[in-house]
C-alpha positions in Angstrom: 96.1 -125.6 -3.6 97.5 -127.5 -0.9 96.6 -127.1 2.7 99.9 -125.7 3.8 99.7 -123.2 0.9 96.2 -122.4 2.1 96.8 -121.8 5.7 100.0 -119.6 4.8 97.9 -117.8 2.7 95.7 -117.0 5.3 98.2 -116.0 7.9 99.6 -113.5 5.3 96.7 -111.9 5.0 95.5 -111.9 8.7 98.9 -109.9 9.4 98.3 -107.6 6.7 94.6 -107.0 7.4 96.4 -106.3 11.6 98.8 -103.9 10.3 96.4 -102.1 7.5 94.0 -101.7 10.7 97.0 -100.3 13.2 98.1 -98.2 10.5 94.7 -96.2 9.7 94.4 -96.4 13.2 97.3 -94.6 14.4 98.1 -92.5 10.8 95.9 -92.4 7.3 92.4 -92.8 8.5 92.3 -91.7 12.5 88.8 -90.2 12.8 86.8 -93.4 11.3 88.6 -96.4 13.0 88.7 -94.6 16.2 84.9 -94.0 15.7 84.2 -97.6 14.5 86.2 -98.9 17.6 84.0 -96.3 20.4 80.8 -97.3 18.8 81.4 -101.2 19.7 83.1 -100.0 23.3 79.8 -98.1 24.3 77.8 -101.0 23.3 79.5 -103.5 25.1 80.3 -101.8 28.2 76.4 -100.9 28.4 75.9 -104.8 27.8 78.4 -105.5 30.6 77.1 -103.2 33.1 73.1 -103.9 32.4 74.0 -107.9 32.8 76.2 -107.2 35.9 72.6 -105.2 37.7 70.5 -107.8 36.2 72.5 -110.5 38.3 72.5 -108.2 41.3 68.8 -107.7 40.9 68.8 -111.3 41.2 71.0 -111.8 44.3 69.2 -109.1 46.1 65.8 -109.8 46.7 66.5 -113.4 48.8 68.1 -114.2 52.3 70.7 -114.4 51.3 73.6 -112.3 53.3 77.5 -111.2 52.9 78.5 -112.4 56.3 77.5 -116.2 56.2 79.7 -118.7 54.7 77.5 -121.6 54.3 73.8 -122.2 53.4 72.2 -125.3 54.1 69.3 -125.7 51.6 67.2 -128.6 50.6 67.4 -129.9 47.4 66.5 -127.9 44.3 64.5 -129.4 41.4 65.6 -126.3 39.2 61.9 -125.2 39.3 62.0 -122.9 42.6 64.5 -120.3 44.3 66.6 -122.9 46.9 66.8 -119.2 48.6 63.6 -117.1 49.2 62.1 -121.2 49.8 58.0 -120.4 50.4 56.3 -123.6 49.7 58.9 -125.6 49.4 60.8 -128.5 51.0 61.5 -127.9 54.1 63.7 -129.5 57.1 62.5 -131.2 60.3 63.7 -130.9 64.1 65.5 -128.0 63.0 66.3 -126.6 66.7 68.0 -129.6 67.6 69.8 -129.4 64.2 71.0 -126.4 64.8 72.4 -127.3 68.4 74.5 -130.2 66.5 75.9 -127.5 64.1 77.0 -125.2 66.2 78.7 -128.2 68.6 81.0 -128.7 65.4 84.6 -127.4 65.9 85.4 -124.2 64.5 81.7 -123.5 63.8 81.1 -119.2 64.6 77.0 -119.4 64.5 74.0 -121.4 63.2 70.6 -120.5 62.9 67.6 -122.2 60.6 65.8 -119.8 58.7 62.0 -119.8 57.9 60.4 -117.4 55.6 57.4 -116.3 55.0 55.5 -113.7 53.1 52.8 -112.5 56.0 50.5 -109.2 56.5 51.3 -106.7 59.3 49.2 -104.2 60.5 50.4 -100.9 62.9 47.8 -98.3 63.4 45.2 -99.6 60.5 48.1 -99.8 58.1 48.1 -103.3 56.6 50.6 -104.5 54.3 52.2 -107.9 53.0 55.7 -108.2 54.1 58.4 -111.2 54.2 59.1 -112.1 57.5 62.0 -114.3 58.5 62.3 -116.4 61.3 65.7 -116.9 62.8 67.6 -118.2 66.3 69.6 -114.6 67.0 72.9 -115.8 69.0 76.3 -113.8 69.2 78.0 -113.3 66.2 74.7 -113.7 63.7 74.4 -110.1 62.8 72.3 -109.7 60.1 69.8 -111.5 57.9 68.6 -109.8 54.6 70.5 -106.9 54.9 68.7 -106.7 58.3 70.2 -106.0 61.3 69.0 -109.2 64.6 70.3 -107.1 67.4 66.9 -106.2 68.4 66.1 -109.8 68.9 67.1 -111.9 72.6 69.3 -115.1 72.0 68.8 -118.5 71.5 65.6 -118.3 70.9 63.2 -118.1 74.2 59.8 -119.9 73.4 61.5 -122.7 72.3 62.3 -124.6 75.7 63.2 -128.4 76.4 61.5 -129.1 73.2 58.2 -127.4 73.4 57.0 -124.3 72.6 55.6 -122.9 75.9 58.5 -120.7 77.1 58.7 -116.8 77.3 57.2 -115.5 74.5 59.0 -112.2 73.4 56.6 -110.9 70.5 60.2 -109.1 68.8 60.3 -107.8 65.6 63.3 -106.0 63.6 62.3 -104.2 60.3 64.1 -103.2 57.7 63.9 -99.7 56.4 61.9 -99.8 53.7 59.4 -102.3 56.0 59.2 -99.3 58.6 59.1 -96.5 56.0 55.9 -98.9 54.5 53.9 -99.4 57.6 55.0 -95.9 59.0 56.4 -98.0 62.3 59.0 -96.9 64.4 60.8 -99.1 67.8 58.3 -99.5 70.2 55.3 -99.3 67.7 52.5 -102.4 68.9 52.5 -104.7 65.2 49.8 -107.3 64.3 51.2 -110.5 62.6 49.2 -113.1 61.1 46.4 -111.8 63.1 48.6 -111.7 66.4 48.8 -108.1 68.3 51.1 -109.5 70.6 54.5 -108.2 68.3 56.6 -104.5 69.5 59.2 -103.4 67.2 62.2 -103.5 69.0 64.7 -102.0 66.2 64.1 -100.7 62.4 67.4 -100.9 60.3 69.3 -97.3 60.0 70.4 -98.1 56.6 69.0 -96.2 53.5 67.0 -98.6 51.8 66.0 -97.8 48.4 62.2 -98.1 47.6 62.8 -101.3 45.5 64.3 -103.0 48.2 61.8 -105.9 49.6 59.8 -105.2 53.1 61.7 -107.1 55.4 60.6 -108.1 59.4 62.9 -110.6 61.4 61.0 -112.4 64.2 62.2 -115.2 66.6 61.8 -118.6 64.5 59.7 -120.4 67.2 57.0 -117.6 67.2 57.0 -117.8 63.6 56.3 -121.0 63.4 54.1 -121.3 65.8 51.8 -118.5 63.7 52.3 -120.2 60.6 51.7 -124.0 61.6 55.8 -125.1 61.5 55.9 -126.2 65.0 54.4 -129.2 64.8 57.4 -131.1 63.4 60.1 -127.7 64.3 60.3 -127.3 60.4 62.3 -124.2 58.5 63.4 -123.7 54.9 67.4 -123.4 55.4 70.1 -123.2 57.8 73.3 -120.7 57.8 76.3 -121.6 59.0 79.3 -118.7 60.3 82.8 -120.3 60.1 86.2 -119.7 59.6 87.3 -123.0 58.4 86.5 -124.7 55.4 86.8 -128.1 56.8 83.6 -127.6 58.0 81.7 -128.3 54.7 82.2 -131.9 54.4 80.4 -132.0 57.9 77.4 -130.2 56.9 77.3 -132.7 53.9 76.2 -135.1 56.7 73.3 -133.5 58.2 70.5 -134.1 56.0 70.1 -136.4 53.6 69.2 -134.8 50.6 70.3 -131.0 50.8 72.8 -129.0 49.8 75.8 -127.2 51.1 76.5 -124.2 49.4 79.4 -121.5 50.0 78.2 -117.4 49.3 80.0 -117.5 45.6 77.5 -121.2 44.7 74.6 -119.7 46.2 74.6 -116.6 44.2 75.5 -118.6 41.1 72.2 -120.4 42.7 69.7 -117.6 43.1 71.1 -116.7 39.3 70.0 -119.6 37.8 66.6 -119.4 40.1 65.8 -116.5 38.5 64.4 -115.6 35.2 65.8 -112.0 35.8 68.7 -111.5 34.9 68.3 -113.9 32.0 65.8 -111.5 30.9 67.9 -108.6 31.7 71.0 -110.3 29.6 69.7 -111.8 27.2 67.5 -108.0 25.9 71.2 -106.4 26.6 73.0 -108.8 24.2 69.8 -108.4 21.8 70.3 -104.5 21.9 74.2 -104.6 22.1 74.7 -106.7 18.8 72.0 -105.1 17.1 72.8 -102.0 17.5 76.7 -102.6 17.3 76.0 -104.2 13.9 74.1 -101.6 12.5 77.0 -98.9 14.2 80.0 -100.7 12.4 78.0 -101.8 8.5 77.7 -97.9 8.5 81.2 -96.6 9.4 82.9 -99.3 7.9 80.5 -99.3 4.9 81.4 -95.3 4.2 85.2 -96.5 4.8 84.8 -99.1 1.7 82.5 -96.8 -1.0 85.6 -93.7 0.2 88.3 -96.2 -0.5 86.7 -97.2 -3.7 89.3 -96.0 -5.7 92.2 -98.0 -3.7 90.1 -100.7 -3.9 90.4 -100.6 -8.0 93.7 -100.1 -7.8 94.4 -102.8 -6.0 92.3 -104.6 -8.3 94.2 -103.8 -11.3 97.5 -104.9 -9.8 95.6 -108.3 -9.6 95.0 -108.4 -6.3 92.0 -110.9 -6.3 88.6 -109.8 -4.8 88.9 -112.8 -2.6 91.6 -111.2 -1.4 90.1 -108.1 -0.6 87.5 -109.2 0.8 89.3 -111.1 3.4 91.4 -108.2 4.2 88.2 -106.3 5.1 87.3 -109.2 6.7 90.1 -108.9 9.3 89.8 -105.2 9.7 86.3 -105.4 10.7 87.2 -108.2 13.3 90.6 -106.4 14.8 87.8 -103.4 15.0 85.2 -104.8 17.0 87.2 -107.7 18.9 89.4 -104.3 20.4 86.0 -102.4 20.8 84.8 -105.8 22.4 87.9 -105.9 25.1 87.9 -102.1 25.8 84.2 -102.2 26.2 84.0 -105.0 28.6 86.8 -103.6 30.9 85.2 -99.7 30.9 82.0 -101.8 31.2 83.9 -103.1 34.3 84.3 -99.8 35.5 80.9 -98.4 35.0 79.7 -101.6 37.3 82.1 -100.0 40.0 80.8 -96.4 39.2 77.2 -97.7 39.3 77.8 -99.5 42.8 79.1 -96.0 44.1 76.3 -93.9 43.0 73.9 -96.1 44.4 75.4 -96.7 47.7 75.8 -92.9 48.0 72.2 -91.7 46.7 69.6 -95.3 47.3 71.2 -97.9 48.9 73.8 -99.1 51.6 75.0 -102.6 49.4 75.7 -102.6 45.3 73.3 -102.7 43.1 75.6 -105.0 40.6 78.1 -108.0 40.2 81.3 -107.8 38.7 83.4 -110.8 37.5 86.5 -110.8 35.7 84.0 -113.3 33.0 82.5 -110.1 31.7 86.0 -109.5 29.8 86.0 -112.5 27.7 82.2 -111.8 27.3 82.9 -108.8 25.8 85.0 -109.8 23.6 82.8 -112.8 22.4 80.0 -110.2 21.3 82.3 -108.1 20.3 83.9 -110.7 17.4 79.9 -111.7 17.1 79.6 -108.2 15.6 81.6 -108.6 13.7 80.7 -111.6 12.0 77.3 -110.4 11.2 78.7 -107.8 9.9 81.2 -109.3 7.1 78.0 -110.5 4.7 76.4 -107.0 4.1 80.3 -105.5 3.9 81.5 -108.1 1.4 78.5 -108.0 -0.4 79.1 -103.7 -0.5 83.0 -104.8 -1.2 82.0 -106.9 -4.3 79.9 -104.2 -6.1 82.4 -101.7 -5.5 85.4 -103.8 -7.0 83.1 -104.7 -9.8 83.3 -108.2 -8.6 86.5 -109.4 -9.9 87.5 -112.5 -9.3 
């Protein structure tokens, strides 16, 4: 058989197999293709909406914040978050940096960030919380999801290069922070052993109780308290700007670091984390599986019911090969359209997940949505299918008789 003959075989029986399927779907067999089709949409759109909250989960617990449009971070090995960056590489003379940055045209804000996971105590009540270090200045609203309003400008201990100016002992927490320590504004706090802290605002969000414990501080007296003063050291800076002619400029400020717009640095802190890996990787274990099992039992009753077809067609010589690819297609035009629909209702339930949340546990979404998670759905979807054709041609086979 030549290759042309081959091929044309093939394309007759893919658009036989399509209109066999279309045809039990909208007239002889209803019920069971519609069924077949919902069991592989549930499955996916569950796969689509766990993945998009495992890469929230991921994007969520760093510094990372909405209203900044670049991040300067060091390099990244691929071993360590280049966000939440304890113990890592970190940048020199960063007050003086950050003057440089903000003299750049066009440039809104600039602020290095140092972070640090420190213990505060109010009243006897002593717990670990992160605390960020930043240079409040207008139009720098928040860090973390938490609000620096209740922090003075520019930074007032830091002063013609030393660190003996006016020491303000400011502290903003976020929500779950105050609801942890029980502190409200005007509370005395002890950090890294200094009593010398007053909390000057506590978000008003709703913060839900898996939100990380959050206290922004002014970055000179955090360093100072945790030994980054002697060379003015931070982990990162952020940048606020409306032009994106500013990013080859940034390129140029430290030799090896990165400049990173919002979308690269959540793709970043993605990669960072082992999360949502874990998160997407047991979702496409429990999607497939179960959406393999879901369609070798419909479509397996389908084949022993249509048994009798099936010999029919087997007496008008209509080859078992033949057959088999014809239930070959069916069960991929099945779960390729339960793959599609899935992924966009899976789409949907991200959207409905964000609103629940936002309206019950949080003030920001809990999950990401990307217009990616269609053609991932539809990838697993045809995956299910696939695994499914052995144990279905095998079933095909004994119920033709296996004729050739």
């Amino acid at each position: 058989m030549s290759l042309r003959t081959l091929f044309a075989r093939w394309i007759g029986l893919i658009s036989v197999g399509v209109r066999q399927t279309i045809s039990r779907a909208t007239q002889t067999d209803q019920t069971r293709i519609r069924f077949s089709i919902l069991g592989v949409v549930v499955v996916i759109a569950l796969l689509v909406v766990v993945t998009g909250i495992g890469i929230g989960l991921a994007t969520g617990t760093t510094v990372y914040d909405d209203d900044v449009d670049y991040w300067i971070v060091p390099e990244n090995d691929g071993e360590r978050s280049s966000l939440l960056a304890t113990d890592q590489p970190q940048f020199g003379s960063v007050h003086d940096t950050s003057d440089r940055i903000r003299a750049i045209d066009d440039v809104t804000f600039a602020s290095p960030v140092l972070s640090d996971v420190n213990r505060l105590e109010v009243d006897g009540t002593s717990e670990y919380i992160l605390v960020i270090g930043v240079i409040n200045q207008p139009g720098f609203e928040t860090i973390a999801d938490v609000s620096t309003t209740g922090l003075t400008d520019d930074d007032p201990y830091y002063t013609d290069g030393e660190y003996n100016g006016d020491w303000t002992g400011e502290i903003a927490l976020s929500r779950s922070a105050s609801n942890l320590l029980e502190a409200d504004a005007g509370d005395e706090v002890t950090l890294a052993g200094n009593d010398s802290f007053t909390v000057t605002a506590t978000d008003d969000g709703s913060r839900s109780a898996g939100d990380m414990p959050t206290a922004v501080v002014q970055l000179s007296e955090l360093q100072t308290l945790t030994g980054n003063n002697e060379h003015d050291q931070a982990d990162q800076f952020i940048v606020g700007t409306n032009s994106p002619a500013v990013e080859d400029e940034l390129k140029g400020i430290y030799p090896q670091s990165e400049v990173l717009t919002r979308g690269e640095l959540t793709a970043s802190a993605t990669m960072d984390s082992g999360l949502p890996f874990a998160l997407a990787l047991t979702a496409f274990v429990v999607a497939v599986s179960v959406g393999t099992l879901f369609v070798l039992t419909t479509t397996g009753l389908e084949v022993v019911a249509d048994r009798r077809q099936l010999a029919t067609l087997s007496a008008l010589g209509i080859s078992t090969r033949s057959q088999l690819g014809l239930i070959g297609v069916q069960t991929l035009v099945v779960t390729g359209l339960g793959g599609l629909v899935g992924a966009i209702t899976g789409l949907g339930g991200i959207r409905l997940a964000n609103y629940v949340a936002t309206e019950t546990i949080t003030t920001g979404p809990i999950a990401v949505s990307h217009l990616l998670f269609v053609p991932y759905g539809l990838v697993v979807g045809l995956l299910i299918g696939l695994l499914s054709l052995p144990v279905l041609l095998v079933l095909t086979r004994r119920v033709t008789g296996g004729v050739p």
